[in-house]
mmCIF file as gemmi writes it, N, C-alpha and C atoms, coordinates in Angstrom:
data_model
loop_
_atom_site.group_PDB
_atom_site.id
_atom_site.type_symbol
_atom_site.label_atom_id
_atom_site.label_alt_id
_atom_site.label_comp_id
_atom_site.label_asym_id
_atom_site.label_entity_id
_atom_site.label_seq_id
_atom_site.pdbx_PDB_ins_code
_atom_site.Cartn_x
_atom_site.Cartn_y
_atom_site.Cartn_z
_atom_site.occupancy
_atom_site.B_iso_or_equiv
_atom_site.pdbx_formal_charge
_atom_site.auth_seq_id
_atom_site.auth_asym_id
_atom_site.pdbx_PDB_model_num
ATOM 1 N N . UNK Axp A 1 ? 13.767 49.648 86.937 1 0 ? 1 A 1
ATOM 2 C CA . UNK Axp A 1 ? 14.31 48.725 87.915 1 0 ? 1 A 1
ATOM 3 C C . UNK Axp A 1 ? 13.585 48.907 89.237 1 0 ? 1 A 1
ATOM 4 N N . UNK Axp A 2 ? 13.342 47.73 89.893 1 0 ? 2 A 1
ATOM 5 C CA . UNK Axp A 2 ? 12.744 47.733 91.022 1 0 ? 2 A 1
ATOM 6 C C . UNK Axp A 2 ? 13.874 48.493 92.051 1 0 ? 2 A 1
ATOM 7 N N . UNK Axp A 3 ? 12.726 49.127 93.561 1 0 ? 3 A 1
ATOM 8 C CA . UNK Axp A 3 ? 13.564 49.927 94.117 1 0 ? 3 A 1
ATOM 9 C C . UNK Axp A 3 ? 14.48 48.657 95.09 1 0 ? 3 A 1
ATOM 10 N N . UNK Axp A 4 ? 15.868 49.032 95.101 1 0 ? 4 A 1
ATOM 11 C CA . UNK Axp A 4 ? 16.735 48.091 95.884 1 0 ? 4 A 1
ATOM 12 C C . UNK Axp A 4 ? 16.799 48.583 97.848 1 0 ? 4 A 1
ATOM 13 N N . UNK Axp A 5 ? 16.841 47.501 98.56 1 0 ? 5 A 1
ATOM 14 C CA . UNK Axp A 5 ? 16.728 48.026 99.941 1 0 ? 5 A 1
ATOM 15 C C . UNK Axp A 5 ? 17.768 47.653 100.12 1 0 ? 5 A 1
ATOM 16 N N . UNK Axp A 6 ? 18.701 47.235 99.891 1 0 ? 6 A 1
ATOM 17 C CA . UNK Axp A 6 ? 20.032 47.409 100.604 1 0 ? 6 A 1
ATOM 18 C C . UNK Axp A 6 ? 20.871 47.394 99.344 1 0 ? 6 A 1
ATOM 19 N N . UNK Axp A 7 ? 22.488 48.295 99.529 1 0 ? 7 A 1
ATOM 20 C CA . UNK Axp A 7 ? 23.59 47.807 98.926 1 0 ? 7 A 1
ATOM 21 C C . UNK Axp A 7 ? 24.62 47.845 99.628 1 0 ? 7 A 1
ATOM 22 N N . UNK Axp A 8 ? 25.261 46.867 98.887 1 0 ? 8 A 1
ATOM 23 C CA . UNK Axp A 8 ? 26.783 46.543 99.311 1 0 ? 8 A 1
ATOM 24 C C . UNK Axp A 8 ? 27.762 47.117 98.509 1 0 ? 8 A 1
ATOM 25 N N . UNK Axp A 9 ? 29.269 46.875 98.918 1 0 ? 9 A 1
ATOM 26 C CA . UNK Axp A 9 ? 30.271 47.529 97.991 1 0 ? 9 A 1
ATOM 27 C C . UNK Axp A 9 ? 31.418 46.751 98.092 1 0 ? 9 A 1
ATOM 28 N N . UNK Axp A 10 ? 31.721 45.576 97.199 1 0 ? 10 A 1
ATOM 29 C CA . UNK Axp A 10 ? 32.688 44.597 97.453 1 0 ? 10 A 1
ATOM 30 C C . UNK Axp A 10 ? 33.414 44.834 96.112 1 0 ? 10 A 1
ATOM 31 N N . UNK Axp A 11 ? 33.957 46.038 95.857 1 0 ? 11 A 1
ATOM 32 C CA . UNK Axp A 11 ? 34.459 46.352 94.414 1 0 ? 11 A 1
ATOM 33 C C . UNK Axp A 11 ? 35.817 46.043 95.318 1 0 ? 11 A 1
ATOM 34 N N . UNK Axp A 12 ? 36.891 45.846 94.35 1 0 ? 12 A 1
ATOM 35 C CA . UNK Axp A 12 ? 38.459 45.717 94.463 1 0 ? 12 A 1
ATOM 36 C C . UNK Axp A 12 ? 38.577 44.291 95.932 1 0 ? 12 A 1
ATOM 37 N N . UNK Axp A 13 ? 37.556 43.201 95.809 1 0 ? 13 A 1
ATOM 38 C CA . UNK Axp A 13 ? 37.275 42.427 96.751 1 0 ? 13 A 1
ATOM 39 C C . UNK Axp A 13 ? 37.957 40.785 96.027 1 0 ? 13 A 1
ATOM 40 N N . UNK Axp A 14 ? 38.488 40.191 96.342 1 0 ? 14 A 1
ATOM 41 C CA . UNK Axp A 14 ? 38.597 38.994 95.572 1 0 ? 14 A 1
ATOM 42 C C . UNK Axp A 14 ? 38.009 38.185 96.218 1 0 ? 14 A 1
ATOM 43 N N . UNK Axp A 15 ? 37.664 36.872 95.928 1 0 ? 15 A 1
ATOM 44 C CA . UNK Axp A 15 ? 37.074 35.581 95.934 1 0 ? 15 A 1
ATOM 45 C C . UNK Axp A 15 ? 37.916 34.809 97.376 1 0 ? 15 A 1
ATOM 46 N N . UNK Axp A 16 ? 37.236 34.841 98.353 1 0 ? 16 A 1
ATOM 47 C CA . UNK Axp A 16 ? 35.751 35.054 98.178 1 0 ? 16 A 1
ATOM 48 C C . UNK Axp A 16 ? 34.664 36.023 99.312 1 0 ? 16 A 1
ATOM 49 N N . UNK Axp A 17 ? 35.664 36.846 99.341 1 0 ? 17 A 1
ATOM 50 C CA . UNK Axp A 17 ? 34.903 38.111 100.093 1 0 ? 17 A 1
ATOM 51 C C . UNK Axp A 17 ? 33.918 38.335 99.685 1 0 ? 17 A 1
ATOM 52 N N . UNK Axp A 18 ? 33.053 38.641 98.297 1 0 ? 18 A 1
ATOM 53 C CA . UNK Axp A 18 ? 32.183 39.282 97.932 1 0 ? 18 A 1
ATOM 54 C C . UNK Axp A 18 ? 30.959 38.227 98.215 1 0 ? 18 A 1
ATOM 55 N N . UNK Axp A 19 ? 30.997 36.659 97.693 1 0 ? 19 A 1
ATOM 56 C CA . UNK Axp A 19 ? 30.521 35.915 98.467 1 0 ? 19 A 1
ATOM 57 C C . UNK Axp A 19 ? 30.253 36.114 100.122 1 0 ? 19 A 1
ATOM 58 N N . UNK Axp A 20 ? 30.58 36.236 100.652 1 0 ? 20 A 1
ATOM 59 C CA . UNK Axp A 20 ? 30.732 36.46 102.203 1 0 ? 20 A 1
ATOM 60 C C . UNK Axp A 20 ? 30.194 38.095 102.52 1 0 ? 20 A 1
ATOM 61 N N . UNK Axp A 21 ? 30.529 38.838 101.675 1 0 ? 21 A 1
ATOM 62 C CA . UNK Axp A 21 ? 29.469 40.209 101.952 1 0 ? 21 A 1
ATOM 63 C C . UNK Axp A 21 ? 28.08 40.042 101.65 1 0 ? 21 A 1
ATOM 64 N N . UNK Axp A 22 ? 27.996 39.704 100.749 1 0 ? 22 A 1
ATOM 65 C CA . UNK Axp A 22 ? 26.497 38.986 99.988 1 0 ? 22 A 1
ATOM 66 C C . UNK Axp A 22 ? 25.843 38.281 101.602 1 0 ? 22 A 1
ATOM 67 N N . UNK Axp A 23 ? 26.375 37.139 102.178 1 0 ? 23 A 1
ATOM 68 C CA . UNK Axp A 23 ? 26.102 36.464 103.16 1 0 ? 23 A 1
ATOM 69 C C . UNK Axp A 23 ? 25.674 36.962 104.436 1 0 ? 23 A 1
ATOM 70 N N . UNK Axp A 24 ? 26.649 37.56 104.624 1 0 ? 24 A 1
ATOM 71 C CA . UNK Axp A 24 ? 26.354 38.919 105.784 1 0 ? 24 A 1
ATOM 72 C C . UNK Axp A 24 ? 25.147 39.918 105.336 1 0 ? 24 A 1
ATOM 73 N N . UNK Axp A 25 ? 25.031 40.328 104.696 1 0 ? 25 A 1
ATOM 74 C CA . UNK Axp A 25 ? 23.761 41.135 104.325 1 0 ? 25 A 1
ATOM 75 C C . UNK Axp A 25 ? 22.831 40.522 104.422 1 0 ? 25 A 1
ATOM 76 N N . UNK Axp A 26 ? 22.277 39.815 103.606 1 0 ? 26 A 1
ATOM 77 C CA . UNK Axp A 26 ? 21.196 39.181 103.239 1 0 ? 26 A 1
ATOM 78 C C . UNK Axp A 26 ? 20.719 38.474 104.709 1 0 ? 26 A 1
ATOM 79 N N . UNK Axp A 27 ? 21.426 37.865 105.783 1 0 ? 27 A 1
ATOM 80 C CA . UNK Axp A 27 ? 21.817 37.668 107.374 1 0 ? 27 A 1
ATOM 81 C C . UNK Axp A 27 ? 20.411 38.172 107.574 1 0 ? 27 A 1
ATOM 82 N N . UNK Axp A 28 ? 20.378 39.815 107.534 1 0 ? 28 A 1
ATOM 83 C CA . UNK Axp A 28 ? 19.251 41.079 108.465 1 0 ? 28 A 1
ATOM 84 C C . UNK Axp A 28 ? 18.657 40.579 107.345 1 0 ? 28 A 1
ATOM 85 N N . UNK Axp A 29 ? 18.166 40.689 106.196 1 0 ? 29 A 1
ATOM 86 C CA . UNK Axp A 29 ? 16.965 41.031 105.497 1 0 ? 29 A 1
ATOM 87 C C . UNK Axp A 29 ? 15.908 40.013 105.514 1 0 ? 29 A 1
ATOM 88 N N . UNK Axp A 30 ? 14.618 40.791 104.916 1 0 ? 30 A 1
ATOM 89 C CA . UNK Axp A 30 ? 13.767 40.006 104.668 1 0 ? 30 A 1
ATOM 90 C C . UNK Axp A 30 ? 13.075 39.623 103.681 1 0 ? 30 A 1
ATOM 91 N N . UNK Axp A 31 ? 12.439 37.954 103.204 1 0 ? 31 A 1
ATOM 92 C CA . UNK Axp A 31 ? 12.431 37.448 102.272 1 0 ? 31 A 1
ATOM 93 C C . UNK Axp A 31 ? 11.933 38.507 100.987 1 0 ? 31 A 1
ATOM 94 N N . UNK Axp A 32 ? 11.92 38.591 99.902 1 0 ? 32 A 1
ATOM 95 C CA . UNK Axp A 32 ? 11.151 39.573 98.947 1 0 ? 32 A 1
ATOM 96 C C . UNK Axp A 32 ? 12.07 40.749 98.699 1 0 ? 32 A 1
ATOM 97 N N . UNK Axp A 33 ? 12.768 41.006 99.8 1 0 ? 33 A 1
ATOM 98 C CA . UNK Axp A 33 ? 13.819 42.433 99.673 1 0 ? 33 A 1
ATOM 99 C C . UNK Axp A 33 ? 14.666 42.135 98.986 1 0 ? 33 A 1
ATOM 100 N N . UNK Axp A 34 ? 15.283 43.468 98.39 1 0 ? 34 A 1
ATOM 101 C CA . UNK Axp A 34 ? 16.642 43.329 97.041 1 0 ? 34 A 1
ATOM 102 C C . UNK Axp A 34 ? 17.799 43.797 97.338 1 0 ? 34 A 1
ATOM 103 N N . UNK Axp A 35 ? 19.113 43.086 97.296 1 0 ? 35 A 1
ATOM 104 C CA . UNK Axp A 35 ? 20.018 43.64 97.673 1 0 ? 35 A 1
ATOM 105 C C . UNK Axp A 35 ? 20.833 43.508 96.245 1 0 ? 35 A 1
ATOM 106 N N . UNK Axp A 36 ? 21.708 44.949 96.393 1 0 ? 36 A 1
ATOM 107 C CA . UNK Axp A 36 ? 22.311 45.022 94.815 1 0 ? 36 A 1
ATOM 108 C C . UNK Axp A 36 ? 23.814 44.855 95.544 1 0 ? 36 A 1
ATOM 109 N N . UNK Axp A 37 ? 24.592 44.212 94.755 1 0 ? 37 A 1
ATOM 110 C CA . UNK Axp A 37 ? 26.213 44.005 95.079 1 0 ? 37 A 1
ATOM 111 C C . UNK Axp A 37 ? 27.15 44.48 93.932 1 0 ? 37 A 1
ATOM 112 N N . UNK Axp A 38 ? 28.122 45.507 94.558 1 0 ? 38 A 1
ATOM 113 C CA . UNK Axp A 38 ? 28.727 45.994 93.2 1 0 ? 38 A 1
ATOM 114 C C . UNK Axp A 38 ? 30.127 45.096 93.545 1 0 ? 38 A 1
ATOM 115 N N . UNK Axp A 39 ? 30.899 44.577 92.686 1 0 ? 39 A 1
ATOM 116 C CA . UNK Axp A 39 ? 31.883 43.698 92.18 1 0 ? 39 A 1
ATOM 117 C C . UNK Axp A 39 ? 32.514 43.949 91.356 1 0 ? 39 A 1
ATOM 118 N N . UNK Axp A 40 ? 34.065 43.877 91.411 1 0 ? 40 A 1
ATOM 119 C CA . UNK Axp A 40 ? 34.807 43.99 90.088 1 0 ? 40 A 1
ATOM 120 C C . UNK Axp A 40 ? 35.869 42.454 90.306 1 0 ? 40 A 1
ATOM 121 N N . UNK Axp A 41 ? 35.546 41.945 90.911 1 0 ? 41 A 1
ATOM 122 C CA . UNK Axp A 41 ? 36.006 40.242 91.042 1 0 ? 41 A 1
ATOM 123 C C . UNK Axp A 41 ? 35.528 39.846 89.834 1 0 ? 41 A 1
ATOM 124 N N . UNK Axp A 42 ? 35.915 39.507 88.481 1 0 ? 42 A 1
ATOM 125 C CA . UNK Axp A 42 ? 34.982 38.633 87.688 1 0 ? 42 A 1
ATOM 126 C C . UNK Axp A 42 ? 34.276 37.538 88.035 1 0 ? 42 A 1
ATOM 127 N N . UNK Axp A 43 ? 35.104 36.686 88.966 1 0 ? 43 A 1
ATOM 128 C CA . UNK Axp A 43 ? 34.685 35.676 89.419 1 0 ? 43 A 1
ATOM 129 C C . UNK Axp A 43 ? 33.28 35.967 90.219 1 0 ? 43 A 1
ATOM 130 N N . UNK Axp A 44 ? 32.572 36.576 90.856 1 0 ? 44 A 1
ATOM 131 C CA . UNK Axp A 44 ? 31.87 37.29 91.371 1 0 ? 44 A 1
ATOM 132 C C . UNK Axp A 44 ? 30.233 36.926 90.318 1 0 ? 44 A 1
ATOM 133 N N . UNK Axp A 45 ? 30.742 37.075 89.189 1 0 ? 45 A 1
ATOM 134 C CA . UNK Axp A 45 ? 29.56 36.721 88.083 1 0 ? 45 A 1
ATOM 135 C C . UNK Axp A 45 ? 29.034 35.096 88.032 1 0 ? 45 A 1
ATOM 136 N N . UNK Axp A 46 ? 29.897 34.415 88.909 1 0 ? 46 A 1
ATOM 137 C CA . UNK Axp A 46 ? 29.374 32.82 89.113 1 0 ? 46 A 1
ATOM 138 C C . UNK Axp A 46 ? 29.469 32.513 90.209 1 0 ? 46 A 1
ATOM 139 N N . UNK Axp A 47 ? 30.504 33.004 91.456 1 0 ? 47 A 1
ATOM 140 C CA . UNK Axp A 47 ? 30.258 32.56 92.479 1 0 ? 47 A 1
ATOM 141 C C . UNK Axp A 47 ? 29.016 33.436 93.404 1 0 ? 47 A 1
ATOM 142 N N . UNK Axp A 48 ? 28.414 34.23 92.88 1 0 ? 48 A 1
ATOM 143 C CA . UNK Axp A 48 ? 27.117 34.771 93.764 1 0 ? 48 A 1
ATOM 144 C C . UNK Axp A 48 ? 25.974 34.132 93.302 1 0 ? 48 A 1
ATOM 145 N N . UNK Axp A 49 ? 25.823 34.22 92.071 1 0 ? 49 A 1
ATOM 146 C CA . UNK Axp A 49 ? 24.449 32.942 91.308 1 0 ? 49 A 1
ATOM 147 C C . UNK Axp A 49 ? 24.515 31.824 92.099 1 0 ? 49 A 1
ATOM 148 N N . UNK Axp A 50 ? 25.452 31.059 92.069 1 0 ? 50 A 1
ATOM 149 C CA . UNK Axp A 50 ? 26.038 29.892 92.679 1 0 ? 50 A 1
ATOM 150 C C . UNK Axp A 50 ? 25.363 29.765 94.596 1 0 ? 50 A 1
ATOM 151 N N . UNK Axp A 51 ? 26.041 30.503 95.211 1 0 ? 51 A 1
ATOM 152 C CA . UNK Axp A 51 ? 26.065 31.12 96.157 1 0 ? 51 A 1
ATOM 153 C C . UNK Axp A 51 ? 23.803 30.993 96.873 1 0 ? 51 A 1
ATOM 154 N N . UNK Axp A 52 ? 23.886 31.832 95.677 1 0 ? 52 A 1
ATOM 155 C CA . UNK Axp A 52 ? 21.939 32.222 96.164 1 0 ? 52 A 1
ATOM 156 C C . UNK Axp A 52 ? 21.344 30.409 95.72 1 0 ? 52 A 1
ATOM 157 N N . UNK Axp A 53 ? 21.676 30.082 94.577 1 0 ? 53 A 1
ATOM 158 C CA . UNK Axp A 53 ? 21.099 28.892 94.271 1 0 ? 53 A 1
ATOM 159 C C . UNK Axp A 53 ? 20.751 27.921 95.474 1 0 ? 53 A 1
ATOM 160 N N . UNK Axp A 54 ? 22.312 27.578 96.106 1 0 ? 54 A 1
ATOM 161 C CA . UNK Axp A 54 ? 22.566 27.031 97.368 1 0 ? 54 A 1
ATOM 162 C C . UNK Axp A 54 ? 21.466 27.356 98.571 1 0 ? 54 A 1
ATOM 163 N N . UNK Axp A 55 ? 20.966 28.715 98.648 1 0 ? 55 A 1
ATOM 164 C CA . UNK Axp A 55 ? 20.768 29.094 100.008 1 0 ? 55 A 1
ATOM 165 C C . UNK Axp A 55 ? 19.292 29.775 99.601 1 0 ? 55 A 1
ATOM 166 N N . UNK Axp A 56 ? 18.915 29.254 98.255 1 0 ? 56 A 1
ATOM 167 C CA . UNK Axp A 56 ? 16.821 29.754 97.773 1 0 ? 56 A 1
ATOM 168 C C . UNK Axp A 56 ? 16.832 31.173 97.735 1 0 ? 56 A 1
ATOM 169 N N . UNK Axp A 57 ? 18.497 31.964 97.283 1 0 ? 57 A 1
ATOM 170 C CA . UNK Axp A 57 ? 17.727 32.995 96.692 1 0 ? 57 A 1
ATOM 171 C C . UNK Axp A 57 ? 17.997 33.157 94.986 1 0 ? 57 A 1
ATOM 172 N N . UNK Axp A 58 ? 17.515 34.796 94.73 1 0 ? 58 A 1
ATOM 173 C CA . UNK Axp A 58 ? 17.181 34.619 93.445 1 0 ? 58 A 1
ATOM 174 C C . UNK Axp A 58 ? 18.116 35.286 92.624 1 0 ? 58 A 1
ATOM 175 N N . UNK Axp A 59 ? 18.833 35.705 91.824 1 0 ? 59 A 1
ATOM 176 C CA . UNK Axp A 59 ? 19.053 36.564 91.431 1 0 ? 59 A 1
ATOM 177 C C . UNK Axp A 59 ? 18.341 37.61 90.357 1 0 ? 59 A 1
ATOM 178 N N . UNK Axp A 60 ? 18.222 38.272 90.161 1 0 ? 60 A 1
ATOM 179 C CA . UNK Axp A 60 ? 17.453 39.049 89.354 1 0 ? 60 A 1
ATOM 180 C C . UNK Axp A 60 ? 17.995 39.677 88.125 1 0 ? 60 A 1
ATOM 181 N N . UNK Axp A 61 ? 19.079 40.129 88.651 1 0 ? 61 A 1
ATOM 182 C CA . UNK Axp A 61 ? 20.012 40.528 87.343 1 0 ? 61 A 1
ATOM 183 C C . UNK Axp A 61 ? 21.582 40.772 87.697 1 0 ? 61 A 1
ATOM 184 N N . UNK Axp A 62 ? 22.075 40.561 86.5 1 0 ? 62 A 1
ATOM 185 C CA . UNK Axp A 62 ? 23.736 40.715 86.182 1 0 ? 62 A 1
ATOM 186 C C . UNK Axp A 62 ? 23.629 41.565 85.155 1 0 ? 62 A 1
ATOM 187 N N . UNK Axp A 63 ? 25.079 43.097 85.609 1 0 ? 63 A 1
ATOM 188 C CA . UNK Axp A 63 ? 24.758 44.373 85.229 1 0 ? 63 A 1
ATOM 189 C C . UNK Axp A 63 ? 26.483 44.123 84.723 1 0 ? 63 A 1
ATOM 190 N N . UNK Axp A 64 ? 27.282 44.634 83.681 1 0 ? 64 A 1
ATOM 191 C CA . UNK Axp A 64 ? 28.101 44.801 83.715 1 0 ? 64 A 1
ATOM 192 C C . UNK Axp A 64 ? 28.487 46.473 82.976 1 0 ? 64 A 1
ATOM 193 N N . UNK Axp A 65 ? 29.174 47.318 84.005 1 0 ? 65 A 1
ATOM 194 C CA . UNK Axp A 65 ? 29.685 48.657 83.52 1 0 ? 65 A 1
ATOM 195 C C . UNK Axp A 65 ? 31.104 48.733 83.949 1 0 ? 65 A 1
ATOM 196 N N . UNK Axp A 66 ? 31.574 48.782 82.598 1 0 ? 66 A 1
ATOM 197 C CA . UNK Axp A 66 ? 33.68 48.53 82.513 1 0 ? 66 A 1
ATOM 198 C C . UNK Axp A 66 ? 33.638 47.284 83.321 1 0 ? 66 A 1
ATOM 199 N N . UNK Axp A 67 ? 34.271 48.057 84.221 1 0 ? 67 A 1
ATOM 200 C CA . UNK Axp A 67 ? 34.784 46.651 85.321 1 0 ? 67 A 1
ATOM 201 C C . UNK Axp A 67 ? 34.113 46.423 86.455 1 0 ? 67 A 1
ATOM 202 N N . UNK Axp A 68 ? 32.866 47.103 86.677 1 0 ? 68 A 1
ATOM 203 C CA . UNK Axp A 68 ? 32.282 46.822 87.692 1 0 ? 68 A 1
ATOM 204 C C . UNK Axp A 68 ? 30.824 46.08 87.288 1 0 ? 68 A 1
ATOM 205 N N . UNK Axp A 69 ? 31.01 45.01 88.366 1 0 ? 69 A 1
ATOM 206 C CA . UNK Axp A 69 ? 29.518 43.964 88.538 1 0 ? 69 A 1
ATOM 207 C C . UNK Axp A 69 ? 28.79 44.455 89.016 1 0 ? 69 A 1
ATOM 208 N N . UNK Axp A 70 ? 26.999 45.103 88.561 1 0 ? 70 A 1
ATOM 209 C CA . UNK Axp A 70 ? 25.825 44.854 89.133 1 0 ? 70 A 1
ATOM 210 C C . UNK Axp A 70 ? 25.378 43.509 89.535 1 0 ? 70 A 1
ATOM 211 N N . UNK Axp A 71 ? 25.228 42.875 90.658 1 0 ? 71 A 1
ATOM 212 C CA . UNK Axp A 71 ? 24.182 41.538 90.835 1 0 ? 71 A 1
ATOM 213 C C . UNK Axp A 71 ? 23.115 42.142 91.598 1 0 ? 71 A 1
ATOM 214 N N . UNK Axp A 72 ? 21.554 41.685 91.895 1 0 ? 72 A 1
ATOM 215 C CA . UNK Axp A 72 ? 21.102 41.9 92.315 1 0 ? 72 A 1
ATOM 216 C C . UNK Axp A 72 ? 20.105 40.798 92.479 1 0 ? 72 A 1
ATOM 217 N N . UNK Axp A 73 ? 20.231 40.476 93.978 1 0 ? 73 A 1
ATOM 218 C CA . UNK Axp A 73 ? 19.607 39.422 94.107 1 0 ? 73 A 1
ATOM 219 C C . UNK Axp A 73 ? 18.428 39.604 95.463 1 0 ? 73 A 1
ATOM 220 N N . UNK Axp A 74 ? 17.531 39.227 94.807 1 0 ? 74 A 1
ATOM 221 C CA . UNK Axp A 74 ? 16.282 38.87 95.68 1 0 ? 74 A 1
ATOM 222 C C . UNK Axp A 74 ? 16.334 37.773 96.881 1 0 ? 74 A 1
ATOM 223 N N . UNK Axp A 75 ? 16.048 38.154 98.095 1 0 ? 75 A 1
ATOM 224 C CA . UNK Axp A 75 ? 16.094 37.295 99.444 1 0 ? 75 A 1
ATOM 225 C C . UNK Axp A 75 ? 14.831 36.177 99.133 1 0 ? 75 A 1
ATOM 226 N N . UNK Axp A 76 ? 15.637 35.14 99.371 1 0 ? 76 A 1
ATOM 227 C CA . UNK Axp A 76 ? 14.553 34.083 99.377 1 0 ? 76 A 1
ATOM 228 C C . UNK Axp A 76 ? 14.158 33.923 101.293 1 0 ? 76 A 1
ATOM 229 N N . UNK Axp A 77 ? 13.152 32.225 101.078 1 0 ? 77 A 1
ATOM 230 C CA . UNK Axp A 77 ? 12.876 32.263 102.807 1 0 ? 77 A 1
ATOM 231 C C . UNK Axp A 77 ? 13.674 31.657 103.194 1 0 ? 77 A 1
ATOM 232 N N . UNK Axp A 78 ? 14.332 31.816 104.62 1 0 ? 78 A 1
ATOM 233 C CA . UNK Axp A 78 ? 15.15 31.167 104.88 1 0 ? 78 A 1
ATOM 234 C C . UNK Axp A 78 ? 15.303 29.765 104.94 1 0 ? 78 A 1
């Protein structure tokens, strides 16, 4: 796995906070950088894809361990 430059921690977060942490982060970064978001929102598995689609970024991957969401999504340009 590529190395990640930022994470977040929106576990025990419902809909649509984790959206909105995602938002706030990605805010500072820059295009090419990876930010990983951990989630136990299920909903979280469509509204962040969703979310980057909207706003040109990428996602890279969806991780699932028990109940917690890996996403990790790549900064697009603004």
């Amino acid at each position: 796995m590529a190395r990640v430059d930022k994470m977040i921690d929106a576990r025990r977060l419902l809909c649509p906070l984790p959206v909105i942490r995602t938002q706030d982060a990605v805010s500072d970064m820059q295009p090419g950088q990876l930010l990983r978001v951990r989630a136990t929102d299920p909903g979280a598995k469509n509204d962040i894809p969703a979310w980057c689609r909207i706003h040109g970024h990428t996602v890279e991957s969806i991780e699932e361990a028990g109940e917690e969401i890996l996403i990790t999504v790549r900064v697009g340009e603004p």
